[in-house]
PyMOL Python script that loads the backbone (N, CA, C, O; Angstrom):
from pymol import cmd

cmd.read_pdbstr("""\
ATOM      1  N   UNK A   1       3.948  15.231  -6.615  1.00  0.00           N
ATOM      2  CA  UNK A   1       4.981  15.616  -5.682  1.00  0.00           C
ATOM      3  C   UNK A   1       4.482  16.797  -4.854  1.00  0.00           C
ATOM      4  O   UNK A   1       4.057  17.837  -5.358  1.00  0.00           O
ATOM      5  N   UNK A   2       4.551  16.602  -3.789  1.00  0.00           N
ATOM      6  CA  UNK A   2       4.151  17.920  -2.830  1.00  0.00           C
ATOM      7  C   UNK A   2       4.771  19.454  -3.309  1.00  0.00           C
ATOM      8  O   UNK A   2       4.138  20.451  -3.655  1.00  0.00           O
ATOM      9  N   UNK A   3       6.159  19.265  -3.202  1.00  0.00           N
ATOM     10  CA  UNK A   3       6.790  20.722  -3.653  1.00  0.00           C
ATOM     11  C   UNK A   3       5.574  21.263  -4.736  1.00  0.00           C
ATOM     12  O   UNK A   3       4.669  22.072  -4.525  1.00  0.00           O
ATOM     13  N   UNK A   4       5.831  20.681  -5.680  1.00  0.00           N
ATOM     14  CA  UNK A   4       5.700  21.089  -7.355  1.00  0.00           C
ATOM     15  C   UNK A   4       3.689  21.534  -6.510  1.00  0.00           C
ATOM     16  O   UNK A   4       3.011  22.546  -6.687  1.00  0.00           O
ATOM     17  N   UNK A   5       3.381  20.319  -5.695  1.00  0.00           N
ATOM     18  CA  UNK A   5       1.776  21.350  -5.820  1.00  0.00           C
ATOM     19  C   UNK A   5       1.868  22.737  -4.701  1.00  0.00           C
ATOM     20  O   UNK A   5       1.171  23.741  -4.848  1.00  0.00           O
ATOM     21  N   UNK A   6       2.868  22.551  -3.585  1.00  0.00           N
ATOM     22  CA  UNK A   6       2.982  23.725  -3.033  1.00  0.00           C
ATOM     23  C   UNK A   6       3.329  25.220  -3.718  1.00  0.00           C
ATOM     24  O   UNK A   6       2.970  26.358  -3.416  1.00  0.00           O
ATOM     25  N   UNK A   7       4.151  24.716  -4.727  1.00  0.00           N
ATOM     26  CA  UNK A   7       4.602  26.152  -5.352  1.00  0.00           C
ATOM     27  C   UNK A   7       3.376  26.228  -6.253  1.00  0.00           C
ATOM     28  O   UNK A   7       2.935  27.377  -6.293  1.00  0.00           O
ATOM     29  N   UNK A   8       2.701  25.365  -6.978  1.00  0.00           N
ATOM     30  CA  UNK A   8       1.505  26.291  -7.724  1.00  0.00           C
ATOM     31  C   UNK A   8       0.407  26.359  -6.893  1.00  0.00           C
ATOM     32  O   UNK A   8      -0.627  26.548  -7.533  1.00  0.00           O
ATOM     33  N   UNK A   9       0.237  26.267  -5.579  1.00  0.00           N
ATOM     34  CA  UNK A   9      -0.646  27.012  -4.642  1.00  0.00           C
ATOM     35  C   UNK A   9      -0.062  28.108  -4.614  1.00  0.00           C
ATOM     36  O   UNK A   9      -0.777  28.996  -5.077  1.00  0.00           O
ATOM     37  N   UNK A  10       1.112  28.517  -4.213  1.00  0.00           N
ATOM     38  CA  UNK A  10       1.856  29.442  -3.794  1.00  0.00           C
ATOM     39  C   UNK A  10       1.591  30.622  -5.447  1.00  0.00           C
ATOM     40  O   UNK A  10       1.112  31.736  -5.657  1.00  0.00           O
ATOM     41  N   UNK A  11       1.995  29.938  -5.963  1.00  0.00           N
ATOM     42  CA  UNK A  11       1.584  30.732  -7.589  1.00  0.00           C
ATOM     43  C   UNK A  11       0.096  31.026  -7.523  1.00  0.00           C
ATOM     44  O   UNK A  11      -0.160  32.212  -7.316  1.00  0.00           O
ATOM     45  N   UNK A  12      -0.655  30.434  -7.617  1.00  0.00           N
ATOM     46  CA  UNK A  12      -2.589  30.383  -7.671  1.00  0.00           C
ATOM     47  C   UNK A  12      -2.823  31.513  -6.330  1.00  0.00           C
ATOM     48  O   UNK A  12      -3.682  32.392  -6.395  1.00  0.00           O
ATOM     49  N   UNK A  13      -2.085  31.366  -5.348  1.00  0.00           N
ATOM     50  CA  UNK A  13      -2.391  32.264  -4.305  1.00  0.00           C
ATOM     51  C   UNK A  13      -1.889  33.515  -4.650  1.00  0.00           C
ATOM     52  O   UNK A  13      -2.641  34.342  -4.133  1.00  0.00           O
ATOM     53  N   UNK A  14      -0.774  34.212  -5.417  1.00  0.00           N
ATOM     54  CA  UNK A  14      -0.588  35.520  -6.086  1.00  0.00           C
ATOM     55  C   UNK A  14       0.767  35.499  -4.904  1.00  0.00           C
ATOM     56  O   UNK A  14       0.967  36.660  -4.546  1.00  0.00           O
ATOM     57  N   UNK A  15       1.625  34.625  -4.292  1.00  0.00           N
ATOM     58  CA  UNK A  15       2.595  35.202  -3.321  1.00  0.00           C
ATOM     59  C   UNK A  15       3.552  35.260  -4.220  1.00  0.00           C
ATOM     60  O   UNK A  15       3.183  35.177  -5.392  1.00  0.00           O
ATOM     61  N   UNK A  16       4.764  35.387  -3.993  1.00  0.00           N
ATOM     62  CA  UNK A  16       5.925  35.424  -4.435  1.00  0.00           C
ATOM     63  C   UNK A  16       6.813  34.612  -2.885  1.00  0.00           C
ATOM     64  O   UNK A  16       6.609  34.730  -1.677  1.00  0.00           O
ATOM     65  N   UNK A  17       7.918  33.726  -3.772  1.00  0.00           N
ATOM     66  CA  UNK A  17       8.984  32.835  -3.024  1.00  0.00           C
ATOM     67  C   UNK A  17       9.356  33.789  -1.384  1.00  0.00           C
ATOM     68  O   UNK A  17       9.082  33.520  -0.214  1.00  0.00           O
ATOM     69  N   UNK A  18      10.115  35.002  -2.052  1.00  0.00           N
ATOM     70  CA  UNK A  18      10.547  35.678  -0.944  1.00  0.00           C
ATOM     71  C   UNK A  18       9.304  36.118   0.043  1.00  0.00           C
ATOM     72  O   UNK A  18       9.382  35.437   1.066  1.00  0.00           O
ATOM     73  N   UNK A  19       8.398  36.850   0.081  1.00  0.00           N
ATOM     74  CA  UNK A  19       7.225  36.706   0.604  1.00  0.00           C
ATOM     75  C   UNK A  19       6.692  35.533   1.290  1.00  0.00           C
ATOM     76  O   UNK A  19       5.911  35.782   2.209  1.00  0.00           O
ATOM     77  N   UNK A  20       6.936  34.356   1.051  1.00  0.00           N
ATOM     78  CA  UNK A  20       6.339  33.477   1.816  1.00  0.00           C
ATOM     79  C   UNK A  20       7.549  32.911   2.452  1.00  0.00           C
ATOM     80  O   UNK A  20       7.460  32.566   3.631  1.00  0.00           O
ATOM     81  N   UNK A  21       8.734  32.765   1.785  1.00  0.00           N
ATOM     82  CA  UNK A  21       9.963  32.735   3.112  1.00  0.00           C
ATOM     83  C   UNK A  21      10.103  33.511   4.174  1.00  0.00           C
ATOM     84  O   UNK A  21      10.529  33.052   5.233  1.00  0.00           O
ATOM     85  N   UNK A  22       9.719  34.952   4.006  1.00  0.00           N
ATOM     86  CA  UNK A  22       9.878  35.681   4.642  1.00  0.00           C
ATOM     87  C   UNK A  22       8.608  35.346   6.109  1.00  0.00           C
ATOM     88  O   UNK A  22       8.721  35.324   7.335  1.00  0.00           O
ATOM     89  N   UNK A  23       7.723  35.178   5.355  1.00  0.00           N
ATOM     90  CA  UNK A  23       6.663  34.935   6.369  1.00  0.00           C
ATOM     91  C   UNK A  23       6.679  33.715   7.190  1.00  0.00           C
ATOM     92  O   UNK A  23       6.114  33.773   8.283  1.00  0.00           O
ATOM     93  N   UNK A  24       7.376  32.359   6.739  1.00  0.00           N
ATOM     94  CA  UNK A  24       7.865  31.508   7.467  1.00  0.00           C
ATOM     95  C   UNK A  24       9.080  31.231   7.860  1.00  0.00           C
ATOM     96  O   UNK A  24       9.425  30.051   7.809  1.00  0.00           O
ATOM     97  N   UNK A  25       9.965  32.176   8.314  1.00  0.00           N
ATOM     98  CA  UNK A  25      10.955  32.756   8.602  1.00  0.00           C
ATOM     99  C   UNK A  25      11.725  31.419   8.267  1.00  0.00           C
ATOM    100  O   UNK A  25      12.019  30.511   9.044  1.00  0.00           O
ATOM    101  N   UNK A  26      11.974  31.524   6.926  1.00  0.00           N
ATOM    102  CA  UNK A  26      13.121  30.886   5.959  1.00  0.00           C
ATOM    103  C   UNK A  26      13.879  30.734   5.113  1.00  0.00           C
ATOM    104  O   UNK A  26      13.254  30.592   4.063  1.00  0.00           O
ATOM    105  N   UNK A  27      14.870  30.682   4.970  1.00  0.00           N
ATOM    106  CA  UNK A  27      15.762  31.701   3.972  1.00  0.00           C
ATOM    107  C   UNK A  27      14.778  30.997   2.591  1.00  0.00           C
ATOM    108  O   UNK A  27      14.099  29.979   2.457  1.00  0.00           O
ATOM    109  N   UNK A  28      15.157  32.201   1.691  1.00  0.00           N
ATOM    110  CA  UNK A  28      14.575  31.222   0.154  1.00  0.00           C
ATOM    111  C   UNK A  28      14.732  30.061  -0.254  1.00  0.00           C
ATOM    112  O   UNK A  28      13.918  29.199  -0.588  1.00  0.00           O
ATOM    113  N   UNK A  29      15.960  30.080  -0.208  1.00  0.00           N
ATOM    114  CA  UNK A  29      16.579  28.773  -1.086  1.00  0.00           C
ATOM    115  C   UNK A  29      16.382  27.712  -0.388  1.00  0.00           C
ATOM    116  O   UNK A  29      16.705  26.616  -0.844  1.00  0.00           O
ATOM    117  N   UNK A  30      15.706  27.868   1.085  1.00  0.00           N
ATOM    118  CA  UNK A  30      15.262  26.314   1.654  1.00  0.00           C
ATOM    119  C   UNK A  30      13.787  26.451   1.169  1.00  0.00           C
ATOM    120  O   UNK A  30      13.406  25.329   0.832  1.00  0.00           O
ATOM    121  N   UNK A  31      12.748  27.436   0.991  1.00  0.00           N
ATOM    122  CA  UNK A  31      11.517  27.217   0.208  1.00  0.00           C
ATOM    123  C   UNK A  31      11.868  26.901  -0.856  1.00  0.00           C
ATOM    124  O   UNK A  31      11.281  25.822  -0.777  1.00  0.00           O
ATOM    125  N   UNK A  32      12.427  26.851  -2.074  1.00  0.00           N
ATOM    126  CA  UNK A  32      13.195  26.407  -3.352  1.00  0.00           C
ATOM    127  C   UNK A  32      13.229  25.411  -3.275  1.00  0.00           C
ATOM    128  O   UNK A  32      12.434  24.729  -3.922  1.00  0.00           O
ATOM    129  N   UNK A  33      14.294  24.762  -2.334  1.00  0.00           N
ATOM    130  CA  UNK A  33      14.605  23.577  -2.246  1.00  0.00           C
ATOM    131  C   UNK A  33      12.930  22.363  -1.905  1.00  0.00           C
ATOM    132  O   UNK A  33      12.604  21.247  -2.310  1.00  0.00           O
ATOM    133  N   UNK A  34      12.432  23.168  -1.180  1.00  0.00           N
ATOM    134  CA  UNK A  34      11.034  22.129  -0.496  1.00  0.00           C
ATOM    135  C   UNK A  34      10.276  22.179  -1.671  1.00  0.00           C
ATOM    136  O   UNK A  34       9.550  21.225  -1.950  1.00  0.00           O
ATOM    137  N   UNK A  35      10.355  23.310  -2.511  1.00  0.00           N
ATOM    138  CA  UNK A  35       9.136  23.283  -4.023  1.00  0.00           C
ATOM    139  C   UNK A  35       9.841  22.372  -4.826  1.00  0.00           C
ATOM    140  O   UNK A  35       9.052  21.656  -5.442  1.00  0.00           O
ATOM    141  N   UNK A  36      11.126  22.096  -5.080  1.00  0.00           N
ATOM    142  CA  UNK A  36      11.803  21.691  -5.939  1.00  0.00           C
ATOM    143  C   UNK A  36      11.555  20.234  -5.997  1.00  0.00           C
ATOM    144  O   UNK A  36      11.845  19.491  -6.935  1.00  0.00           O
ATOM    145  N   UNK A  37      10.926  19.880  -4.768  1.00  0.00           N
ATOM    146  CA  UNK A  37      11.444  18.339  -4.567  1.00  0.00           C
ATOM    147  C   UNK A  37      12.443  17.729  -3.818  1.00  0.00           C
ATOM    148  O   UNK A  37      12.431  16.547  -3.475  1.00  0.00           O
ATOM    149  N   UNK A  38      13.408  18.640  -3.538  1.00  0.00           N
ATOM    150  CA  UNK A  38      14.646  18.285  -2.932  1.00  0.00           C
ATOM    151  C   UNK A  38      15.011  18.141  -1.674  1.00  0.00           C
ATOM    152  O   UNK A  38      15.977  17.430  -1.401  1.00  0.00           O
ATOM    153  N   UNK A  39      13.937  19.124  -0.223  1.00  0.00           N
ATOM    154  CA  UNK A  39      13.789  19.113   0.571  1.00  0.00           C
ATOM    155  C   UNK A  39      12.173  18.956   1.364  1.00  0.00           C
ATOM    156  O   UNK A  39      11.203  19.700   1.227  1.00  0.00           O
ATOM    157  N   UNK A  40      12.280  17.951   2.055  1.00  0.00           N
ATOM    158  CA  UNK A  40      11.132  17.435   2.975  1.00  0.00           C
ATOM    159  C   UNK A  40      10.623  18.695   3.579  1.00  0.00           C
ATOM    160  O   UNK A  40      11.655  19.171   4.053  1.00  0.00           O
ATOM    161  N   UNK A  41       9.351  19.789   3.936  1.00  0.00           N
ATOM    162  CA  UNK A  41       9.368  20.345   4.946  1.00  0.00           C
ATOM    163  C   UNK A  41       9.500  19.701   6.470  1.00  0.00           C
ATOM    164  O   UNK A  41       9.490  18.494   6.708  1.00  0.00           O
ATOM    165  N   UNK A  42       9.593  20.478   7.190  1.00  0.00           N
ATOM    166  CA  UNK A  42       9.215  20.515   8.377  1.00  0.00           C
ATOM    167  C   UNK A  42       7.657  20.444   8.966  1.00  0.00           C
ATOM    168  O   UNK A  42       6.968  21.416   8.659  1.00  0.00           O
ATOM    169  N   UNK A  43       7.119  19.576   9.645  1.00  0.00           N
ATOM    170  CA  UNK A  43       5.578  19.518   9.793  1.00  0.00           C
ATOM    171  C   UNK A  43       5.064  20.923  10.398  1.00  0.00           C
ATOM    172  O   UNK A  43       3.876  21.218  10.276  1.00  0.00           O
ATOM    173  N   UNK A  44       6.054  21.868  11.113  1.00  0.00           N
ATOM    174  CA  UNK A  44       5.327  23.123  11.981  1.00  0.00           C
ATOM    175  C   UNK A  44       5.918  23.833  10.519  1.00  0.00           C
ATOM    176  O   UNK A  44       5.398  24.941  10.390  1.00  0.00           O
ATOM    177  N   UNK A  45       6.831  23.516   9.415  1.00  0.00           N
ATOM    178  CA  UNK A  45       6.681  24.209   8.336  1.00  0.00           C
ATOM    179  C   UNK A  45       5.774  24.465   7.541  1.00  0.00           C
ATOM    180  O   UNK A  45       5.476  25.580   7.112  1.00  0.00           O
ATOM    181  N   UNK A  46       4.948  22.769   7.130  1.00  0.00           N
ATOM    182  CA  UNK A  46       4.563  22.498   6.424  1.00  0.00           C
ATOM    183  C   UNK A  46       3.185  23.352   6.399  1.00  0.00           C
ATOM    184  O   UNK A  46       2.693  23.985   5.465  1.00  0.00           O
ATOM    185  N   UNK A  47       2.592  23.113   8.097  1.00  0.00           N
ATOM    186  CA  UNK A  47       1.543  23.568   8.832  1.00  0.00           C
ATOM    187  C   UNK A  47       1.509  25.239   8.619  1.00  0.00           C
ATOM    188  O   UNK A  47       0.465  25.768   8.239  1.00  0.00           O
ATOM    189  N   UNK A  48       2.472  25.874   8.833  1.00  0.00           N
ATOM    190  CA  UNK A  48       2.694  27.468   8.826  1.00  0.00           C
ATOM    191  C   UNK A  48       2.207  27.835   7.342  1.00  0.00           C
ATOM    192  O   UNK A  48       1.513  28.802   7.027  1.00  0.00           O
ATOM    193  N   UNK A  49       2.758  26.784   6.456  1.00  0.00           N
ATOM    194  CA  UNK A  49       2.677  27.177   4.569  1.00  0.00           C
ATOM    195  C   UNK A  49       1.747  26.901   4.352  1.00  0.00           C
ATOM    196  O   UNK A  49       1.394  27.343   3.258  1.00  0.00           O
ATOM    197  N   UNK A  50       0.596  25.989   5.136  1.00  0.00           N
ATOM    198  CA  UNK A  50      -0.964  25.715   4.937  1.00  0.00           C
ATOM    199  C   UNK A  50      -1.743  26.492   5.599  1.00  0.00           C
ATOM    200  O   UNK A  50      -2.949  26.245   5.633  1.00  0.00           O
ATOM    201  N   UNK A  51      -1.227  27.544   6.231  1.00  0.00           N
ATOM    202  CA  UNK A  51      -2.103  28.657   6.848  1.00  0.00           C
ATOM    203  C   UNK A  51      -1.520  30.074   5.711  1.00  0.00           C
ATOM    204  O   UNK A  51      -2.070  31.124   5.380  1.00  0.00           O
ATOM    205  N   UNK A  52      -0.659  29.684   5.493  1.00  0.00           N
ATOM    206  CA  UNK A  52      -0.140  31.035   4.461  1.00  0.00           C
ATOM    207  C   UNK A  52      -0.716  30.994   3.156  1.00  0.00           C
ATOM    208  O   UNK A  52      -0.656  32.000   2.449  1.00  0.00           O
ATOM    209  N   UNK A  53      -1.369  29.760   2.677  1.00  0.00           N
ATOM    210  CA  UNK A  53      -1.399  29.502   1.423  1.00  0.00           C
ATOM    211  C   UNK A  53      -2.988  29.097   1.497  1.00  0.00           C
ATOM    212  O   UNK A  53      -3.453  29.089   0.357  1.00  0.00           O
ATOM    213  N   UNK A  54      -3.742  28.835   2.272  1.00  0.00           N
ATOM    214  CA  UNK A  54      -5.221  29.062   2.852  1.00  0.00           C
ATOM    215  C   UNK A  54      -5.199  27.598   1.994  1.00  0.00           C
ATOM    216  O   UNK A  54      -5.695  27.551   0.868  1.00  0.00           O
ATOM    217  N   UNK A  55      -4.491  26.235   2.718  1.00  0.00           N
ATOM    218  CA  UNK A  55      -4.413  25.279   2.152  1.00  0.00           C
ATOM    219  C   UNK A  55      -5.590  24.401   3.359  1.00  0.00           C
ATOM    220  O   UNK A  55      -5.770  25.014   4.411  1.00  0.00           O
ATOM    221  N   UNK A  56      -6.259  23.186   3.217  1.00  0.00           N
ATOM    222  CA  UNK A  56      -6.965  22.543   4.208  1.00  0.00           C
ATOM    223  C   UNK A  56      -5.783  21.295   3.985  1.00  0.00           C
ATOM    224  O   UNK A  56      -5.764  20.622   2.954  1.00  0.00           O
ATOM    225  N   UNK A  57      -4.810  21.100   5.110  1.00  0.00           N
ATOM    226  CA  UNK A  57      -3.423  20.149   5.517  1.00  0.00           C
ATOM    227  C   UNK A  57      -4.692  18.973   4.846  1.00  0.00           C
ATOM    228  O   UNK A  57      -4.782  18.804   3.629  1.00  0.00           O
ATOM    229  N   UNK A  58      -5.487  18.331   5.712  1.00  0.00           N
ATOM    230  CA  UNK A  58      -6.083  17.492   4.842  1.00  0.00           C
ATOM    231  C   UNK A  58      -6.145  17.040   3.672  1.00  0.00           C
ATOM    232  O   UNK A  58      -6.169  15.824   3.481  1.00  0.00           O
ATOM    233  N   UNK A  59      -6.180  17.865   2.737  1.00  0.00           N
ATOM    234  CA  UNK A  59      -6.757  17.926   1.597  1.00  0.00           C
ATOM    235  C   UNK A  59      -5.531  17.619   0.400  1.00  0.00           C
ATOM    236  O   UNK A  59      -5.741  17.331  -0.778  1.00  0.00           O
ATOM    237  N   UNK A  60      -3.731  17.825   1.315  1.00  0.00           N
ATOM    238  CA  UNK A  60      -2.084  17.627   0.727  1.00  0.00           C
ATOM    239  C   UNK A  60      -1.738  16.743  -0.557  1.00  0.00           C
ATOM    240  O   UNK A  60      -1.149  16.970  -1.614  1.00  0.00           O
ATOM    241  N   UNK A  61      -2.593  15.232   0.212  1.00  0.00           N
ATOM    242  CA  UNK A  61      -2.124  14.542  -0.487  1.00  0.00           C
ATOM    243  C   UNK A  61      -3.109  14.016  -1.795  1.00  0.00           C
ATOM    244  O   UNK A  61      -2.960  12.944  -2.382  1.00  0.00           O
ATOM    245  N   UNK A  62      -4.179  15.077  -2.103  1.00  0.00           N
ATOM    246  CA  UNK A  62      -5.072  15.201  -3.255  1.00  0.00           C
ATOM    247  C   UNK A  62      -4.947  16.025  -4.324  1.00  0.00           C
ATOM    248  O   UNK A  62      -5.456  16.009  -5.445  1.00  0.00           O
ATOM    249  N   UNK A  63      -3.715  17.191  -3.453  1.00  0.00           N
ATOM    250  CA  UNK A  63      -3.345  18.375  -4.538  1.00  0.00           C
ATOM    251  C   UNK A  63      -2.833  17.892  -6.028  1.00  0.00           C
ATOM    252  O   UNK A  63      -1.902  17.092  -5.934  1.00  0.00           O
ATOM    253  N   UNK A  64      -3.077  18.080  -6.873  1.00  0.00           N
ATOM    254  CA  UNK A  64      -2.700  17.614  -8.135  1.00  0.00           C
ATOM    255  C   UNK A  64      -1.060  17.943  -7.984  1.00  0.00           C
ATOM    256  O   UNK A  64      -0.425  18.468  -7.070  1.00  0.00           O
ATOM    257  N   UNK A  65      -0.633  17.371  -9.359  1.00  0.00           N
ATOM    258  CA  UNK A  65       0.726  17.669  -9.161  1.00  0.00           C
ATOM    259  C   UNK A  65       0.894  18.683 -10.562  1.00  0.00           C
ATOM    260  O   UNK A  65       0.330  18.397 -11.618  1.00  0.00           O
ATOM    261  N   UNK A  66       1.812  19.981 -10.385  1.00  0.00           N
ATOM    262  CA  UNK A  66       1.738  20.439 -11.303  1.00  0.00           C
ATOM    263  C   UNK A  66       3.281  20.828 -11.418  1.00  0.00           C
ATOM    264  O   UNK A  66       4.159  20.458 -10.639  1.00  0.00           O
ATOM    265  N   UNK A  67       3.470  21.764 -12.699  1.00  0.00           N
ATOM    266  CA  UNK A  67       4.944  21.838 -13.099  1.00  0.00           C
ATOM    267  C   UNK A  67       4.982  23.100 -13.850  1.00  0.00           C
ATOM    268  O   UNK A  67       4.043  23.410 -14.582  1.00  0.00           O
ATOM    269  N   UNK A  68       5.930  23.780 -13.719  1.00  0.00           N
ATOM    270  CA  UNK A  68       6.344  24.745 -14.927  1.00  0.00           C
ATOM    271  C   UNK A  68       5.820  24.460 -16.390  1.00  0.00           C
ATOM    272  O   UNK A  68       6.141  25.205 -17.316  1.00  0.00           O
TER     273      UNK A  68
END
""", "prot")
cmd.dss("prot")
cmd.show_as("cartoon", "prot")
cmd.util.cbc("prot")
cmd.orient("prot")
């Protein structure tokens, strides 16, 4: 699932939720919601969180899937 590998980039990268909402000017609980599974990003989202997270967009749909 994308979320679940975005948030352990987001974890592996040392950010914190609010920190990277903040930086893609979005309230938390819609980054929550996009890690969770529950919400689709946005592609100029998705794109912004792959420059925040020093992700290669390419590389998305290879990310392992990980979990709590």
């Amino acid at each position: 699932m994308l979320g679940a590998a975005l948030k352990a980039a987001r974890q592996q990268a040392g950010l914190g939720m609010e920190e990277v909402a903040e930086q893609l000017e979005i309230p938390v609980e819609v980054l929550a919601r996009v890690e969770r599974g529950v919400m689709v990003p946005t592609i100029p989202t998705l794109t912004r969180l792959c420059v925040i997270l020093k992700l290669d967009p390419d590389v998305l749909p290879e990310l392992p899937e990980m979990s709590d």
